[in-house]
C-alpha positions as CSV (number, residue, x, y, z in Angstrom):
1,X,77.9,-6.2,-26.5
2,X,76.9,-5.6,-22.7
3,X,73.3,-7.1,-21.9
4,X,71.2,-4.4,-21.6
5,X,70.6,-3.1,-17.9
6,X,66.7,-3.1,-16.3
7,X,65.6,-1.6,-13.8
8,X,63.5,-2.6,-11.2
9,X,61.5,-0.5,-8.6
10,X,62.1,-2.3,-5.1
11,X,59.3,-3.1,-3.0
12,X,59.6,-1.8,-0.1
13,X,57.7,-2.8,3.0
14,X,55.5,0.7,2.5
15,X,54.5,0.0,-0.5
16,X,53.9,-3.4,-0.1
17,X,51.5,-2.8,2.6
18,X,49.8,0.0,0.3
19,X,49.2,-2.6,-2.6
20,X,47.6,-5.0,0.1
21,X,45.3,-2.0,1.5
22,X,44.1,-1.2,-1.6
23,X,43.0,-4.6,-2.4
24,X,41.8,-5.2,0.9
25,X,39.4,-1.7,0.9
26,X,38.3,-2.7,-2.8
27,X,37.4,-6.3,-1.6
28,X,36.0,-4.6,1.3
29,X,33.9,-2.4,-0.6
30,X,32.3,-4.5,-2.8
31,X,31.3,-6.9,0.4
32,X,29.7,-3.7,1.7
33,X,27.7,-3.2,-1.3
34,X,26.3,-6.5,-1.1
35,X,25.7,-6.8,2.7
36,X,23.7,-3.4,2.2
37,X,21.4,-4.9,-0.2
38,X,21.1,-8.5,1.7
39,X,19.9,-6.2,4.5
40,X,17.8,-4.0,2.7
41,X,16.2,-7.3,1.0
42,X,14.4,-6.9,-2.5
43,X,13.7,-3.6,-4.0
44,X,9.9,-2.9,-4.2
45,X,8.4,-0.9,-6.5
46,X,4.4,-0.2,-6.0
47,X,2.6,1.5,-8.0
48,X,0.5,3.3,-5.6
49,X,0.8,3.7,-1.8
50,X,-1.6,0.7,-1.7
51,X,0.5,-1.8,-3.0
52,X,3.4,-0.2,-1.4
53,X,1.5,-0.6,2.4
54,X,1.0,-4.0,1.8
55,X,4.4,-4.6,0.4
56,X,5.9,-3.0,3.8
57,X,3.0,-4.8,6.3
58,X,5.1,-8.6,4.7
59,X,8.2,-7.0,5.3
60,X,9.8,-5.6,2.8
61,X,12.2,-2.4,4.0
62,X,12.9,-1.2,0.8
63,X,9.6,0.2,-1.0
64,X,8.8,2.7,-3.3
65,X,5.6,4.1,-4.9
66,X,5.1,5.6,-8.3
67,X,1.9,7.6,-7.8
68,X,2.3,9.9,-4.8
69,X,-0.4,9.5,-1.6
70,X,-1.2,13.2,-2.1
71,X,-2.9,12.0,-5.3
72,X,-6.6,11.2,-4.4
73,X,-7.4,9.0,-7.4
74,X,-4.1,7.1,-8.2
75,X,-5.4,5.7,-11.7
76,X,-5.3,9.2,-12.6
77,X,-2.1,9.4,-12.5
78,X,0.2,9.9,-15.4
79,X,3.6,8.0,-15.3
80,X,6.5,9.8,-16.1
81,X,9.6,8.4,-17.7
82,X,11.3,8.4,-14.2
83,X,8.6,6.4,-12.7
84,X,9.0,3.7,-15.7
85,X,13.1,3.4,-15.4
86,X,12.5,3.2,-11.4
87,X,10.4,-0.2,-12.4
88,X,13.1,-1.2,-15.0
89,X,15.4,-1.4,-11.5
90,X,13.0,-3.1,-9.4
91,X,13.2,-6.7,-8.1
92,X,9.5,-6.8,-7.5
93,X,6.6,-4.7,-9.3
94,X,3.1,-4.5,-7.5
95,X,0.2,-3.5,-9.7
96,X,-3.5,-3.9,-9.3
97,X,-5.1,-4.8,-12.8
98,X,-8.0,-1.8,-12.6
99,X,-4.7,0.5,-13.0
100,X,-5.1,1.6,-16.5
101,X,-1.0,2.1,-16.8
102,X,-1.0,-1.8,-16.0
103,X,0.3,-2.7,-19.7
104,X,2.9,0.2,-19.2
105,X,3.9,-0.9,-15.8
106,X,4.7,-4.5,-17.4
107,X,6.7,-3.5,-20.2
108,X,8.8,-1.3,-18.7
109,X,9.4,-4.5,-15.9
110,X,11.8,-6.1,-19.2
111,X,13.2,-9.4,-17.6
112,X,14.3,-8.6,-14.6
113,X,11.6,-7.7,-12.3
114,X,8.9,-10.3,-11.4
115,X,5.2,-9.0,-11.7
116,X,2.6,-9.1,-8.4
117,X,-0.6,-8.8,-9.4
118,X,-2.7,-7.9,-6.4
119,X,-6.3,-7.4,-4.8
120,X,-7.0,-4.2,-3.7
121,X,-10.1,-4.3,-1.3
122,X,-9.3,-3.2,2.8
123,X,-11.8,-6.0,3.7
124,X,-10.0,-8.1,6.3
125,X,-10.1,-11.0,4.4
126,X,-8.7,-9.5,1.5
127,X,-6.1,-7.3,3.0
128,X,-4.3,-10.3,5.1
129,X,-4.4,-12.8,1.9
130,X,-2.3,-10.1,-0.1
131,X,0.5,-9.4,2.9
132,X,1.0,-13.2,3.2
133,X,1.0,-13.9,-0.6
134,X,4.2,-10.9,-0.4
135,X,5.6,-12.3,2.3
136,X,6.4,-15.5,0.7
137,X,7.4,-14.0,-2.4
138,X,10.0,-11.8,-0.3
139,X,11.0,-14.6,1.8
140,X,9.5,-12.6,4.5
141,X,6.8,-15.1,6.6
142,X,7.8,-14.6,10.0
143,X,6.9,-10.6,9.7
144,X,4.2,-10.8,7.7
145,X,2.4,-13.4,10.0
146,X,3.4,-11.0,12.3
147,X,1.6,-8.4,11.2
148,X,-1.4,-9.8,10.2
149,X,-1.9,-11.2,13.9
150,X,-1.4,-7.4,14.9
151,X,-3.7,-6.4,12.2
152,X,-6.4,-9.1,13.6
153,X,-5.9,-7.8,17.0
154,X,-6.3,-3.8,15.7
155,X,-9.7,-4.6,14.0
156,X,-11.3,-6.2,17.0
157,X,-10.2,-3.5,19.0
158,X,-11.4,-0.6,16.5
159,X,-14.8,-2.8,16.2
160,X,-15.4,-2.9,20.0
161,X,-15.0,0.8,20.0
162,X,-16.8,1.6,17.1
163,X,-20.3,-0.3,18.0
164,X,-19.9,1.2,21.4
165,X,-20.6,4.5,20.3
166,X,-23.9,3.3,18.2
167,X,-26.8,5.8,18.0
168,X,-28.9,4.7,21.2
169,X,-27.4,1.2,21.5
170,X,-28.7,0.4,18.0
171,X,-26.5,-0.6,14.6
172,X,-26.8,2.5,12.3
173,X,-28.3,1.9,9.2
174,X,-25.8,3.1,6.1
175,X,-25.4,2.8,2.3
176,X,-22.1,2.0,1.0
177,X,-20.0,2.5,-1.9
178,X,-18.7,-0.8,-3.0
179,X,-15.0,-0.6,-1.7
180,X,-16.2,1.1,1.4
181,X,-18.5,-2.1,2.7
182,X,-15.4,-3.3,4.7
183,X,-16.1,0.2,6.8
184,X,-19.3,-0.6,7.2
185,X,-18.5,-4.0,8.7
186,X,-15.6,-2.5,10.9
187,X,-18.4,-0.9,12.6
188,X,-21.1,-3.4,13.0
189,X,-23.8,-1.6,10.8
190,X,-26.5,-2.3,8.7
191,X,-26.2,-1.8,4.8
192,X,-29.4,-1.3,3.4
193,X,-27.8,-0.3,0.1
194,X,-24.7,-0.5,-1.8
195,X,-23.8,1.8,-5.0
196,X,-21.0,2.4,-7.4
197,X,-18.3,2.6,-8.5
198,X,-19.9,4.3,-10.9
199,X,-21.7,7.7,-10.0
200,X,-25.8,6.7,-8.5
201,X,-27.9,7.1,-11.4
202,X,-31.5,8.7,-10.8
203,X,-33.3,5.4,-10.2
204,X,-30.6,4.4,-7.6
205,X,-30.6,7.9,-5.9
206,X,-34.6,7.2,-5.1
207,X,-34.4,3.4,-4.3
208,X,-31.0,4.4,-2.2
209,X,-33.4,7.2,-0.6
210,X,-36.1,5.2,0.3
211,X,-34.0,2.8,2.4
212,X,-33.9,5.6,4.5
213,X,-30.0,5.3,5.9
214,X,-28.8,7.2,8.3
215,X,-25.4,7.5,6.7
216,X,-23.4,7.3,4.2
217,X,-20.0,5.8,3.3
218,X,-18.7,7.6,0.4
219,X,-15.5,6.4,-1.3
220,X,-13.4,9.6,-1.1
221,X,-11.1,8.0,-3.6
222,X,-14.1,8.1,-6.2
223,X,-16.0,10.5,-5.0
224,X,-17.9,12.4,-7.0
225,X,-19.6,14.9,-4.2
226,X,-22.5,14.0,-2.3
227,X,-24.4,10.9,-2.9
228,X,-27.8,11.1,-1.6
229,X,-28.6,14.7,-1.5
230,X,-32.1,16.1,0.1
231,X,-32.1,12.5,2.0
232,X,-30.9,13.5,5.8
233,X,-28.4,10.9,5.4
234,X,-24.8,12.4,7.0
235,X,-21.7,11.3,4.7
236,X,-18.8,10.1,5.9
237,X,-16.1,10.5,2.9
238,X,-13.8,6.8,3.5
239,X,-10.1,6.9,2.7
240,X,-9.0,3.5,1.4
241,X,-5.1,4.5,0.3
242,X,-2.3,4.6,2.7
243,X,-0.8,8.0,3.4
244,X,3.3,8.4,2.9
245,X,4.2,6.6,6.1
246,X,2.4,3.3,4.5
247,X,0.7,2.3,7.1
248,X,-2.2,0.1,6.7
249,X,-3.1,0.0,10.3
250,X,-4.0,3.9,10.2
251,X,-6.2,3.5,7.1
252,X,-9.2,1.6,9.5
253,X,-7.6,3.7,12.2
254,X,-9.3,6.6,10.7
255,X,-12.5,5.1,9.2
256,X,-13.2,4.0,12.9
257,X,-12.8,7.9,14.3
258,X,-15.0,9.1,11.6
259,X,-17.4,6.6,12.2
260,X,-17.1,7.2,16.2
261,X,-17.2,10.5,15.7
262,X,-20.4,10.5,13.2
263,X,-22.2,8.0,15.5
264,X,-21.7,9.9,18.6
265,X,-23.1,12.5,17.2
266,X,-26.4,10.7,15.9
């Protein structure tokens, strides 16, 4: 009985080269993928455009943020189960512990994702601690000591400005919500007072009044409409979060205008 006959498909020099292409734009592929994400370094998910400034001031390129900057208090906000799976895929999770989705935040992390708690407060101090903390943590020194020296730089600068326009060459006197004292020092002026974060109650409306400040600087993040009404005091309504671009740098851009502006004018 004959052996039974098989049949081979040659390999011809065409199709020898196609096999090798297609392995080659696979490999090629998957190196791509992975360059990207070397590039892009760790994916950063904030939970407010807070977090997320300081995230991108140390460095990091690839930041998101759950809460949107339109929203004026972010621990308002109510997470959706989009903004919880975006944390499930996230490298790095930013939180500040007054957030009262914090708990939420961390379970939804799972194993993955490493948890950065962080100190939200615009005073100098404060601000430059958390961007170097981040920038080891993303193996980004270099740019966030970067950063901070241009950060150092824009708040003398601001400062200088600010206390030239003082109300006849004097330091205004002001009240100051508690996370609006670093505005207050930005400027050079006297607090005779400090309030909140809760709303002033009647006693501290009359003590606040009798301190007789010349102004006012309201947490607009908090605010619950004017503070010290009937007192001649001019408020000045302080944004502490970052707007969509992230940028620190314009927060105490605009609390210095304001201030200018108000200061000018007294």
């Amino acid at each position: 009985m004959a052996p039974a006959r098989r049949f081979f498909r040659p390999v011809t020099a065409l199709s020898a080269g196609l096999l090798v292409l297609t392995g080659l734009t696979g490999c090629g592929a998957g190196a791509d993928k992975d360059a990207a994400k070397a590039s892009s370094g760790p994916v950063v998910v904030a939970t407010s455009s807070w977090e997320a400034a300081l995230a991108k001031a140390a460095g990091a390129k690839n930041v998101k943020s759950l809460v949107p900057a339109s929203i004026r208090h972010a621990p308002d906000y109510d997470l959706k189960p989009s903004d919880l799976a975006m944390v499930s895929g996230a490298d790095y999770v930013l939180y500040a512990s007054f957030e009262p989705f914090a708990g939420r935040i961390k379970e939804a992390a799972g194993s993955k994702a490493k948890l950065v708690e962080l100190a939200l407060d615009n005073a100098p101090v404060t601000t430059k601690a958390q961007v170097t903390k981040l920038g080891k943590k993303f193996g980004t020194e270099p740019a966030a000591a970067k950063w901070n020296s241009t950060f150092t730089a824009r708040w003398q600068t601001l400062g200088r400005q600010v206390k030239a326009s003082w109300p006849g060459g004097k330091a205004p006197t002001v009240a100051a919500q508690k996370f609006t004292t670093w505005a207050a020092d930005l400027a050079g002026a006297r607090v005779v007072g400090t309030y909140g974060p809760e709303a002033v109650t009647p006693g501290q409306l009359s003590a606040l009044t009798a301190k007789k400040p010349a102004f006012v600087l309201e947490n607009e993040n908090m605010s619950t409409g004017t503070v010290l009404p009937g007192s001649g005091a001019e408020q000045l309504d302080i944004v502490n979060y970052p707007g969509e671009d992230l940028d620190m740098l314009a927060v105490y851009g605009r609390a210095a205008a304001q201030m200018e502006e108000a200061f000018t004018r007294g």
